[in-house]
PyMOL Python script that loads the backbone (N, CA, C, O; Angstrom):
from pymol import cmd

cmd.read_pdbstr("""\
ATOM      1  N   UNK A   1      58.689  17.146  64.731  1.00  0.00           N
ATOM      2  CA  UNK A   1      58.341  17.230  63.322  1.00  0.00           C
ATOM      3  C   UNK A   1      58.057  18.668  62.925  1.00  0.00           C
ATOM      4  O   UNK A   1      56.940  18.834  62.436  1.00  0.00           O
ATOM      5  N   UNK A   2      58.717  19.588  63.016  1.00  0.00           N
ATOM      6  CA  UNK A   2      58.994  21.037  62.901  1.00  0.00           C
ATOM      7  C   UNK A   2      59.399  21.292  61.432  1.00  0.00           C
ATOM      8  O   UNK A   2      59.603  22.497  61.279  1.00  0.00           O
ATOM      9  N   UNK A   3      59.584  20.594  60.316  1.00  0.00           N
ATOM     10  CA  UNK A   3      60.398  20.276  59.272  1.00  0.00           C
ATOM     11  C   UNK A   3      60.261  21.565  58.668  1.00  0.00           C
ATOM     12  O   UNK A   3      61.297  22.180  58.417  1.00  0.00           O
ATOM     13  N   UNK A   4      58.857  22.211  58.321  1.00  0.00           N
ATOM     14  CA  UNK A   4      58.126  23.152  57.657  1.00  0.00           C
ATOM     15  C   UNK A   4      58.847  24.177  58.176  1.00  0.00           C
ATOM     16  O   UNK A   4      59.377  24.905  57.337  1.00  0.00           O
ATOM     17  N   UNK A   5      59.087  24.549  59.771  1.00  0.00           N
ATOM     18  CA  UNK A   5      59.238  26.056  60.083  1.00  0.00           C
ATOM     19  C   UNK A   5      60.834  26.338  59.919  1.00  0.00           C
ATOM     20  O   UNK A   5      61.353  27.453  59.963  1.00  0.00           O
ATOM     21  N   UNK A   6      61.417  25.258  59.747  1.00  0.00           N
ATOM     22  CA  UNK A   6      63.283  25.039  59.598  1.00  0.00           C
ATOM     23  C   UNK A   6      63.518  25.292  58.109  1.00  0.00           C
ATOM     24  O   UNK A   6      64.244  26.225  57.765  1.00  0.00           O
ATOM     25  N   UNK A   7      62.915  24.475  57.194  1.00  0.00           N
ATOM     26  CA  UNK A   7      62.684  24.838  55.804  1.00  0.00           C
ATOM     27  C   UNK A   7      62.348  26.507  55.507  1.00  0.00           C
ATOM     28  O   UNK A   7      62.750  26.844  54.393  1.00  0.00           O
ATOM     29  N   UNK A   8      61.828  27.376  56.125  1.00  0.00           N
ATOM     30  CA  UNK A   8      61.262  28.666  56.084  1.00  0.00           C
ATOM     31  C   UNK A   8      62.226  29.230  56.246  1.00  0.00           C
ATOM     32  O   UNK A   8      62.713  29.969  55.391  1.00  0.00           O
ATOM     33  N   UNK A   9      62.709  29.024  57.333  1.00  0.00           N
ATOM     34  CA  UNK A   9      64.060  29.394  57.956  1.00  0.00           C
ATOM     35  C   UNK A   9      65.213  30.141  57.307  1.00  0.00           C
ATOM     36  O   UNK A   9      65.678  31.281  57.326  1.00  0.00           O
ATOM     37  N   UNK A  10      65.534  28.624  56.549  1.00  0.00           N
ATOM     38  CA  UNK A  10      66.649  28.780  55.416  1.00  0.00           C
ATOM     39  C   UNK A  10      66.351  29.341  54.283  1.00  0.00           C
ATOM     40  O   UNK A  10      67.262  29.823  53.610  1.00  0.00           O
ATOM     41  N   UNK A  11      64.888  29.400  53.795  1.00  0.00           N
ATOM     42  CA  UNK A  11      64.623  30.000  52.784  1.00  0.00           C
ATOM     43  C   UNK A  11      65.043  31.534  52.798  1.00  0.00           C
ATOM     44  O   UNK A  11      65.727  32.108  51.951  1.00  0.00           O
ATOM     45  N   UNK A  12      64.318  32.217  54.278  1.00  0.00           N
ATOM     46  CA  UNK A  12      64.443  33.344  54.447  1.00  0.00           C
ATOM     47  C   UNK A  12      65.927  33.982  54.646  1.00  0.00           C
ATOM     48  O   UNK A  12      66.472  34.919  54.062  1.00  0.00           O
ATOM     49  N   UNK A  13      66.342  33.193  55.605  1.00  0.00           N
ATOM     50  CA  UNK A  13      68.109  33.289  55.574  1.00  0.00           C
ATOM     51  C   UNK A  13      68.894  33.443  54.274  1.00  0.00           C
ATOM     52  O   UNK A  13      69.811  34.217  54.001  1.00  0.00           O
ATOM     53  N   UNK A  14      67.972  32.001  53.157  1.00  0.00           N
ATOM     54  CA  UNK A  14      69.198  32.827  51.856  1.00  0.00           C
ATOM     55  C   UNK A  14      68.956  33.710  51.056  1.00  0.00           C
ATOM     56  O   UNK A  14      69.863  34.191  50.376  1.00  0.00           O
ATOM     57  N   UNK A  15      67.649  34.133  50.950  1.00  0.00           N
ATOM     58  CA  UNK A  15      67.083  35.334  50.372  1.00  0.00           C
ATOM     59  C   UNK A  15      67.796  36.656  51.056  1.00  0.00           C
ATOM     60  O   UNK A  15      68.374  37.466  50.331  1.00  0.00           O
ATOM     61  N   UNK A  16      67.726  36.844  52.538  1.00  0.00           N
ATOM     62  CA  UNK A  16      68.308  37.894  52.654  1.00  0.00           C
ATOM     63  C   UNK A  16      70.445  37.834  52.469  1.00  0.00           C
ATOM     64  O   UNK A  16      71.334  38.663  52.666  1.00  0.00           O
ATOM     65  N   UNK A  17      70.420  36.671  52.098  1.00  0.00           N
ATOM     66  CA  UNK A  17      72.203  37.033  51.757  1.00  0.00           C
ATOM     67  C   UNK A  17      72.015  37.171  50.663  1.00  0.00           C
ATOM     68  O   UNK A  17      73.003  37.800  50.285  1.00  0.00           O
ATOM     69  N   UNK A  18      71.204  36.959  49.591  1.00  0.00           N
ATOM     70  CA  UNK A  18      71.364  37.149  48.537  1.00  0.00           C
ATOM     71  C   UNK A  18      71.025  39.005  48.114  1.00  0.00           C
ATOM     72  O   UNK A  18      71.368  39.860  47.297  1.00  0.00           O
ATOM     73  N   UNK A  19      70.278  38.856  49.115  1.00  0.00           N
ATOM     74  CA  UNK A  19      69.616  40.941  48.759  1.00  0.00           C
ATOM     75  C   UNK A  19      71.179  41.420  49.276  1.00  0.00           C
ATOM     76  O   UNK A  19      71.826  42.185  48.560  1.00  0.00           O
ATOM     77  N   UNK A  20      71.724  40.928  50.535  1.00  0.00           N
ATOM     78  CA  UNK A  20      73.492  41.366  50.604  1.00  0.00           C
ATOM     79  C   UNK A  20      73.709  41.190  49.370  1.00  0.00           C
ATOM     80  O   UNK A  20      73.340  42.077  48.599  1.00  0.00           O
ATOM     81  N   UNK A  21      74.331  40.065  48.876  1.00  0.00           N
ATOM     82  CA  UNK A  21      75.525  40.066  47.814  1.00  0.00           C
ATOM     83  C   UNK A  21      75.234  40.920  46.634  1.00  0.00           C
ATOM     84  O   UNK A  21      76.101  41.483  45.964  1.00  0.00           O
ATOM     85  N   UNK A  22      73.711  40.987  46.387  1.00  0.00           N
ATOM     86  CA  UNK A  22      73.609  42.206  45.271  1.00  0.00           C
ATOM     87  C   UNK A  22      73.686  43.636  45.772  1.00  0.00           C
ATOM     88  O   UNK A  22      73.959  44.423  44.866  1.00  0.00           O
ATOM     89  N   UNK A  23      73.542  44.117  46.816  1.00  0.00           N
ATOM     90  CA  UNK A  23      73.850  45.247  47.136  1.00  0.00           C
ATOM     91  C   UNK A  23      75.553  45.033  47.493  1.00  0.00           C
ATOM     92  O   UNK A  23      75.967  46.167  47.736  1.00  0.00           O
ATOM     93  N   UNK A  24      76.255  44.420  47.571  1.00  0.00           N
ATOM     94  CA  UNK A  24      77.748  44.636  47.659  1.00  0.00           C
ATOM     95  C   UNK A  24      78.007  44.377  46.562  1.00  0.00           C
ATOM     96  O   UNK A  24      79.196  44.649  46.396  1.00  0.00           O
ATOM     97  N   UNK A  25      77.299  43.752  45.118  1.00  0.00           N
ATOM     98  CA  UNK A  25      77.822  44.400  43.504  1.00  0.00           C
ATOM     99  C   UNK A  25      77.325  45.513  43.065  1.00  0.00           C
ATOM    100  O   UNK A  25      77.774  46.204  42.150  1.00  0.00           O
ATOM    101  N   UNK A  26      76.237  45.733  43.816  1.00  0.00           N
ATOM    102  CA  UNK A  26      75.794  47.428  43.026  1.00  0.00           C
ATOM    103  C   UNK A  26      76.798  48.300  43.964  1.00  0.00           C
ATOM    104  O   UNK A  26      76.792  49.519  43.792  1.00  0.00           O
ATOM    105  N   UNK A  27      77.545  47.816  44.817  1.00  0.00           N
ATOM    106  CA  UNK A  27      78.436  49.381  45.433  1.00  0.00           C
ATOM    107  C   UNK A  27      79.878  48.764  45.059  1.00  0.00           C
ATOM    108  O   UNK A  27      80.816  48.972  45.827  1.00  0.00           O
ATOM    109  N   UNK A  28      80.088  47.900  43.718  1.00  0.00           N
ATOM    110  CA  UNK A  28      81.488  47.532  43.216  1.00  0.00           C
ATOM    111  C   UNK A  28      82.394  46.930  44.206  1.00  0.00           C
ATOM    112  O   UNK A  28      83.587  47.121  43.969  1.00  0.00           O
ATOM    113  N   UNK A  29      82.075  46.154  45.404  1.00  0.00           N
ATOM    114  CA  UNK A  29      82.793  45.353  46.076  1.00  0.00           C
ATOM    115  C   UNK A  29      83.642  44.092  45.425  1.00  0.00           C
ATOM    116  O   UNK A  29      84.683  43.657  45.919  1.00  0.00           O
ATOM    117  N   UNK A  30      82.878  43.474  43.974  1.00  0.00           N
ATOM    118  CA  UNK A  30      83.750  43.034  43.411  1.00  0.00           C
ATOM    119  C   UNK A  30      84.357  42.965  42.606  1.00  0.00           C
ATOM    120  O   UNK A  30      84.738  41.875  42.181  1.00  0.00           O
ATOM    121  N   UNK A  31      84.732  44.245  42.007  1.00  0.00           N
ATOM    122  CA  UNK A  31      85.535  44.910  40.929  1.00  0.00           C
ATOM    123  C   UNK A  31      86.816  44.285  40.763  1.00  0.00           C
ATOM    124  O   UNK A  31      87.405  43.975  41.799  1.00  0.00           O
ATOM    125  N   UNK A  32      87.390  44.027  39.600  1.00  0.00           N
ATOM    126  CA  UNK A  32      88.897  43.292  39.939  1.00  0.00           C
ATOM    127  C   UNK A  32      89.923  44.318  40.057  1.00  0.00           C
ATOM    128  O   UNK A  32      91.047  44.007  40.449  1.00  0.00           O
ATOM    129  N   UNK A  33      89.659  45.384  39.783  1.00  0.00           N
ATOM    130  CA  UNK A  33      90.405  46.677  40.676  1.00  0.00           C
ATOM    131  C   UNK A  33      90.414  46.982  41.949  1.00  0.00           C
ATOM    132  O   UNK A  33      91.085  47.878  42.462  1.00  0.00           O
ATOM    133  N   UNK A  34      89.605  46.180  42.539  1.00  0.00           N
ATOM    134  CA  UNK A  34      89.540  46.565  43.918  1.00  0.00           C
ATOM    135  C   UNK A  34      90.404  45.923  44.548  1.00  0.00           C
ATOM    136  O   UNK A  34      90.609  44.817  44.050  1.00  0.00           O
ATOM    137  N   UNK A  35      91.342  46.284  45.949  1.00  0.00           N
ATOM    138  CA  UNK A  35      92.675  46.314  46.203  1.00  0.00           C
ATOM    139  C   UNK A  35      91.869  44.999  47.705  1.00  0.00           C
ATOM    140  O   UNK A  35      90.883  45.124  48.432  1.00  0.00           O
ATOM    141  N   UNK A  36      92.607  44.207  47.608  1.00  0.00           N
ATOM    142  CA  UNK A  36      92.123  43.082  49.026  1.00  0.00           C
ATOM    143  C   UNK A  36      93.058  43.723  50.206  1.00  0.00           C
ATOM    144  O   UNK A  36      94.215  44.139  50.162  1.00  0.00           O
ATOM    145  N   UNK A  37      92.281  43.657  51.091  1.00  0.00           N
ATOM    146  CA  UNK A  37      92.666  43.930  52.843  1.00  0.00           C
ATOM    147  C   UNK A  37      91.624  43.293  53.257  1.00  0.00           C
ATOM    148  O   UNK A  37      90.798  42.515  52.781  1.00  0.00           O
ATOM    149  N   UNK A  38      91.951  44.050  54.764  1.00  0.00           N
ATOM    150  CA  UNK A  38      91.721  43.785  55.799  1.00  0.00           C
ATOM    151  C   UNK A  38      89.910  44.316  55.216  1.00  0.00           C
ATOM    152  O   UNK A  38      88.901  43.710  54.853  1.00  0.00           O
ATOM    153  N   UNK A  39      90.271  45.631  55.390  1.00  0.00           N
ATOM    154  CA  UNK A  39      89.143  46.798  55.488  1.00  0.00           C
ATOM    155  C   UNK A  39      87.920  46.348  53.900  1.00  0.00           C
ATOM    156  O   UNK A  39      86.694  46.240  53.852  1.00  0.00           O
ATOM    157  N   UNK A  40      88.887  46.210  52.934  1.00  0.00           N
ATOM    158  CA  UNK A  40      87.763  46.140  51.778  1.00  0.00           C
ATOM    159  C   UNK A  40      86.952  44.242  52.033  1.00  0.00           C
ATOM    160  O   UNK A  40      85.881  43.826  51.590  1.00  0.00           O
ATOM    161  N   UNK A  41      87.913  43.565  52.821  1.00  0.00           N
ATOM    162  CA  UNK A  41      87.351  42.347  53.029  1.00  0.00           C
ATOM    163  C   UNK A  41      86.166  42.135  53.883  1.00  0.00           C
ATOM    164  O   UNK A  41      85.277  41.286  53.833  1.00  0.00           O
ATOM    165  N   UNK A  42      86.390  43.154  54.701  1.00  0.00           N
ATOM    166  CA  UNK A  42      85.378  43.441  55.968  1.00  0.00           C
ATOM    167  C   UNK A  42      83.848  43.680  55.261  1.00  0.00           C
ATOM    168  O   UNK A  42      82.869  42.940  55.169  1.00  0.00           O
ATOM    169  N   UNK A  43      84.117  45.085  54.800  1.00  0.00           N
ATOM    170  CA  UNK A  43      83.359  45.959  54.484  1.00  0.00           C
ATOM    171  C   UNK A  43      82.501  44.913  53.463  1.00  0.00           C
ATOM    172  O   UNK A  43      81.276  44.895  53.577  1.00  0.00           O
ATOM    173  N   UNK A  44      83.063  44.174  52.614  1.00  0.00           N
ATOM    174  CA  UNK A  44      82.269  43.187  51.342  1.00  0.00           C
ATOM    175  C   UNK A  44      81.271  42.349  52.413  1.00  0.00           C
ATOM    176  O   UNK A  44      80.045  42.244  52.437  1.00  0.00           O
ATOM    177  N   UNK A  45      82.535  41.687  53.463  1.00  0.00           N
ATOM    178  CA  UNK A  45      81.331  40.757  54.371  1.00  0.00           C
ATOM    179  C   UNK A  45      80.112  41.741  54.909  1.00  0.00           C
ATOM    180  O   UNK A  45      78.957  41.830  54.494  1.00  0.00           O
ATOM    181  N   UNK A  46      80.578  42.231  55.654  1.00  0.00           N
ATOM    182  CA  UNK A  46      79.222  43.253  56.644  1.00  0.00           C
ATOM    183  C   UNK A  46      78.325  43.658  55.460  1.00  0.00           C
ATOM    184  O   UNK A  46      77.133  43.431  55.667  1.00  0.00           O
ATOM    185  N   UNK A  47      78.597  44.160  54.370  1.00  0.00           N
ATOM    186  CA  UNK A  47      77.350  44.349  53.265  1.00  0.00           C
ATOM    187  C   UNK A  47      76.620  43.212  53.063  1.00  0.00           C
ATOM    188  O   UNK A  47      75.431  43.233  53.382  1.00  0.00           O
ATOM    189  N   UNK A  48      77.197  42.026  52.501  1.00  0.00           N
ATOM    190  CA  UNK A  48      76.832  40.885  52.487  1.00  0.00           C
ATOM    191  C   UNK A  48      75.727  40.309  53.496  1.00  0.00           C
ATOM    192  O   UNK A  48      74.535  40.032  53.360  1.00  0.00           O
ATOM    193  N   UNK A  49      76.907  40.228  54.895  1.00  0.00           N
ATOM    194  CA  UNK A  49      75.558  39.936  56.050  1.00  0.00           C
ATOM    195  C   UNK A  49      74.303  41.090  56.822  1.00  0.00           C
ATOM    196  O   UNK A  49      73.405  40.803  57.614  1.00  0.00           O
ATOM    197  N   UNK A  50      74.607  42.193  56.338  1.00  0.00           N
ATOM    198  CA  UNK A  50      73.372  43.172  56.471  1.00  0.00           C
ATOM    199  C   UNK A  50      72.161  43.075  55.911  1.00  0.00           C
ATOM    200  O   UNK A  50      71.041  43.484  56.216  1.00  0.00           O
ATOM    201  N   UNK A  51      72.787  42.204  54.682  1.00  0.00           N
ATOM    202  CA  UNK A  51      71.356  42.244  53.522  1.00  0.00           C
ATOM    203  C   UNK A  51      70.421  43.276  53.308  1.00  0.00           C
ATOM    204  O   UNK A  51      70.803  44.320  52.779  1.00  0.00           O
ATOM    205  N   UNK A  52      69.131  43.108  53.683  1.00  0.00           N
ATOM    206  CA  UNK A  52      68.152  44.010  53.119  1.00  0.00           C
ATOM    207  C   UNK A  52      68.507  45.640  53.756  1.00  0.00           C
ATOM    208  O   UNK A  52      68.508  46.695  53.122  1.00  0.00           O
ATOM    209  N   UNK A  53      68.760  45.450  55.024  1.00  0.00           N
ATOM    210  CA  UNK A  53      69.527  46.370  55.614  1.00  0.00           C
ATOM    211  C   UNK A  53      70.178  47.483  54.987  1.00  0.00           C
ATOM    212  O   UNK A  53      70.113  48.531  55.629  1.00  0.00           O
ATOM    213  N   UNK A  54      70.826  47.523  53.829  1.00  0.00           N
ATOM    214  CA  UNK A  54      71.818  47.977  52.940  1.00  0.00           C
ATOM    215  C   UNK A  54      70.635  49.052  52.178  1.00  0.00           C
ATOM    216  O   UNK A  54      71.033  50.048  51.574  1.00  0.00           O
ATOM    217  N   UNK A  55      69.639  48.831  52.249  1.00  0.00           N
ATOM    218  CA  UNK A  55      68.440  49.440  51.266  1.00  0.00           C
ATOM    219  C   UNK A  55      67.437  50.206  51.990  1.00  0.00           C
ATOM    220  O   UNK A  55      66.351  50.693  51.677  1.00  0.00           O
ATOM    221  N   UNK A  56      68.397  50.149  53.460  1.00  0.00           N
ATOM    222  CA  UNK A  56      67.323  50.903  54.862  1.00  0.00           C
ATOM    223  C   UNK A  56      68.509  52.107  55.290  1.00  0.00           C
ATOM    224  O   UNK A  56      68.355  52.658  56.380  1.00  0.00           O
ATOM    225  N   UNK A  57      69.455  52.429  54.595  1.00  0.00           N
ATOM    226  CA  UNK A  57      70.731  53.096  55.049  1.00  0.00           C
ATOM    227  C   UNK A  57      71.637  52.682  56.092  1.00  0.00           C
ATOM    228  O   UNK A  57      72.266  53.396  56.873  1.00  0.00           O
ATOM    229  N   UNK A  58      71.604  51.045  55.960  1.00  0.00           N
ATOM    230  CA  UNK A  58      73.080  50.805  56.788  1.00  0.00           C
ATOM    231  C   UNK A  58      73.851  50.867  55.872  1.00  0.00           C
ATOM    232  O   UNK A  58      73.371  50.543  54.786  1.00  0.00           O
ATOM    233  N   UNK A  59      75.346  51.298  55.888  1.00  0.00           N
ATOM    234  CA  UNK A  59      76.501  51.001  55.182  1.00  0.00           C
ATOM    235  C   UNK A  59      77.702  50.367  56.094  1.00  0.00           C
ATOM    236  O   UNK A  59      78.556  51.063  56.645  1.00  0.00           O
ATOM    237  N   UNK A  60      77.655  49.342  56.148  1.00  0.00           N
ATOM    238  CA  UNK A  60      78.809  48.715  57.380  1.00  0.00           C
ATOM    239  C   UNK A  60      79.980  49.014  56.648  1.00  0.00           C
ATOM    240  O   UNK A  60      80.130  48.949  55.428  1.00  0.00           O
ATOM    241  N   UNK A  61      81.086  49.470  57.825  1.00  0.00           N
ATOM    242  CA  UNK A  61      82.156  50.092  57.443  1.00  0.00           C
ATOM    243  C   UNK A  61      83.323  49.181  58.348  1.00  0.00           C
ATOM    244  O   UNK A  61      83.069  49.338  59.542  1.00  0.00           O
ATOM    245  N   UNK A  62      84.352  48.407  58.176  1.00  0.00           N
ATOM    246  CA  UNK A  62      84.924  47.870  58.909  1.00  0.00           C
ATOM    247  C   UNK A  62      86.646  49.087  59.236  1.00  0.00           C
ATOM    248  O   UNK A  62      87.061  49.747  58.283  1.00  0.00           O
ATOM    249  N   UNK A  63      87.156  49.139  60.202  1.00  0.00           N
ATOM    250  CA  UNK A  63      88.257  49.504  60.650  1.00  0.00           C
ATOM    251  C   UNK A  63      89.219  48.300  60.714  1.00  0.00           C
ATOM    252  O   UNK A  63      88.939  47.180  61.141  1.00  0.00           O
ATOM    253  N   UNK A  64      90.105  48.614  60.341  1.00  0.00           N
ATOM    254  CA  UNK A  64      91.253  47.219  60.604  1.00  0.00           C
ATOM    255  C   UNK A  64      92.627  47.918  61.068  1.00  0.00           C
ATOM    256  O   UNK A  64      93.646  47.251  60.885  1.00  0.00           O
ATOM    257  N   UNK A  65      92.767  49.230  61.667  1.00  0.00           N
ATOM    258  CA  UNK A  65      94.004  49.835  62.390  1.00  0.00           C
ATOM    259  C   UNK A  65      93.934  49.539  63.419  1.00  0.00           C
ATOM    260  O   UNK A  65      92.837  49.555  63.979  1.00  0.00           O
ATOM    261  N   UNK A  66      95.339  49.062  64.225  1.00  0.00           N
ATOM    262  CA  UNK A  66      95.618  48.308  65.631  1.00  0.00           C
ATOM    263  C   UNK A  66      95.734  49.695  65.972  1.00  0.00           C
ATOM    264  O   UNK A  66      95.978  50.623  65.202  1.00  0.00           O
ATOM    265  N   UNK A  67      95.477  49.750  67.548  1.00  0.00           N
ATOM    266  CA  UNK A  67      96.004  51.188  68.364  1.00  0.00           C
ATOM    267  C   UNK A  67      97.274  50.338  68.321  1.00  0.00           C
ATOM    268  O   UNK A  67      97.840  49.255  68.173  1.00  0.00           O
ATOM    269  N   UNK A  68      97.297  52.179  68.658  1.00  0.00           N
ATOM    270  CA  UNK A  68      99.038  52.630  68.901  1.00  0.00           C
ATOM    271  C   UNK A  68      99.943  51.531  69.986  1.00  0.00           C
ATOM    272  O   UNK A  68     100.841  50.692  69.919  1.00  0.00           O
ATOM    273  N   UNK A  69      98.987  52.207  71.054  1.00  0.00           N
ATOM    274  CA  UNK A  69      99.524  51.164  72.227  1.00  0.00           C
ATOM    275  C   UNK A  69      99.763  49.854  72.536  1.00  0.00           C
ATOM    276  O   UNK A  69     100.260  49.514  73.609  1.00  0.00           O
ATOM    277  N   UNK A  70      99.391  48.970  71.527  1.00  0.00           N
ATOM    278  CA  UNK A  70      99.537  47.626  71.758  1.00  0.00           C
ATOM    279  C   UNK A  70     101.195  46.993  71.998  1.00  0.00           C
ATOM    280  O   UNK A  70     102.180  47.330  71.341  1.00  0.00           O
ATOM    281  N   UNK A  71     101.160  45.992  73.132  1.00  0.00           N
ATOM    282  CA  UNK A  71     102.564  45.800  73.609  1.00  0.00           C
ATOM    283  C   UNK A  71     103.437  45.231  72.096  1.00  0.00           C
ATOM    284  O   UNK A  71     102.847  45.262  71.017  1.00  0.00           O
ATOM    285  N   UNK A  72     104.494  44.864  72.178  1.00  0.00           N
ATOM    286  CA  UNK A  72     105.303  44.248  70.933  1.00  0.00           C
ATOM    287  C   UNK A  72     105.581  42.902  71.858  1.00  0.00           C
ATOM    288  O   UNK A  72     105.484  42.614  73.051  1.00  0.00           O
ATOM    289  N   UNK A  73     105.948  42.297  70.739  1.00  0.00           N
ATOM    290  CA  UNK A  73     106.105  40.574  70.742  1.00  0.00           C
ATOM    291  C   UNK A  73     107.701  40.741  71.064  1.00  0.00           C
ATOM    292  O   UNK A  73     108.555  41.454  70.536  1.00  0.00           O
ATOM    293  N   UNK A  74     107.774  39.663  72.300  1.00  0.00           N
ATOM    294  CA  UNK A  74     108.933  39.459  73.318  1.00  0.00           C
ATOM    295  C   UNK A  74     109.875  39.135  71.396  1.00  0.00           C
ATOM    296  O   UNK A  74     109.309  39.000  70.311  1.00  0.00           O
ATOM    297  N   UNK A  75     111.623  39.110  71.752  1.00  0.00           N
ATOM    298  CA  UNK A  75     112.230  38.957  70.753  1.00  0.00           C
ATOM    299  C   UNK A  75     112.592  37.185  70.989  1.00  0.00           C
ATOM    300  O   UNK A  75     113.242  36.570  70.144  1.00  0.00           O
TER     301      UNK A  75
END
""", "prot")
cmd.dss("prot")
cmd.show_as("cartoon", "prot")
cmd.util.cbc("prot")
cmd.orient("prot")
């Protein structure tokens, strides 16, 4: 019968996605100019799931370039 500390839980969990999603509209992540990839898709999530974080100087930055070296697909 833990009900109380699970309830807290989630409270706290959606408060801090929500401090994300407003710090990924105050840095224009969802502008309808903004071009969809890999990288701007990333970058929206990791702001998002950083949350308060974002207001402590993280800026999550995602990379989405394969190295060079990767083998090629048999024909």
């Amino acid at each position: 019968m833990r009900r109380g500390g699970s309830s807290i839980v989630g409270i706290l969990l959606a408060i801090w996605l929500v401090i994300g999603f407003v710090a990924a509209l105050q840095r224009g992540y969802f502008g309808d100019d903004r071009e969809v990839s890999c990288k701007s898709f990333g970058d929206t999530a990791l702001t998002v799931l950083a949350g308060p974080l974002n207001y402590m100087g993280v800026n999550p930055k995602v990379d989405c370039e394969l190295p060079e070296d990767l083998p090629e697909p048999s024909e």
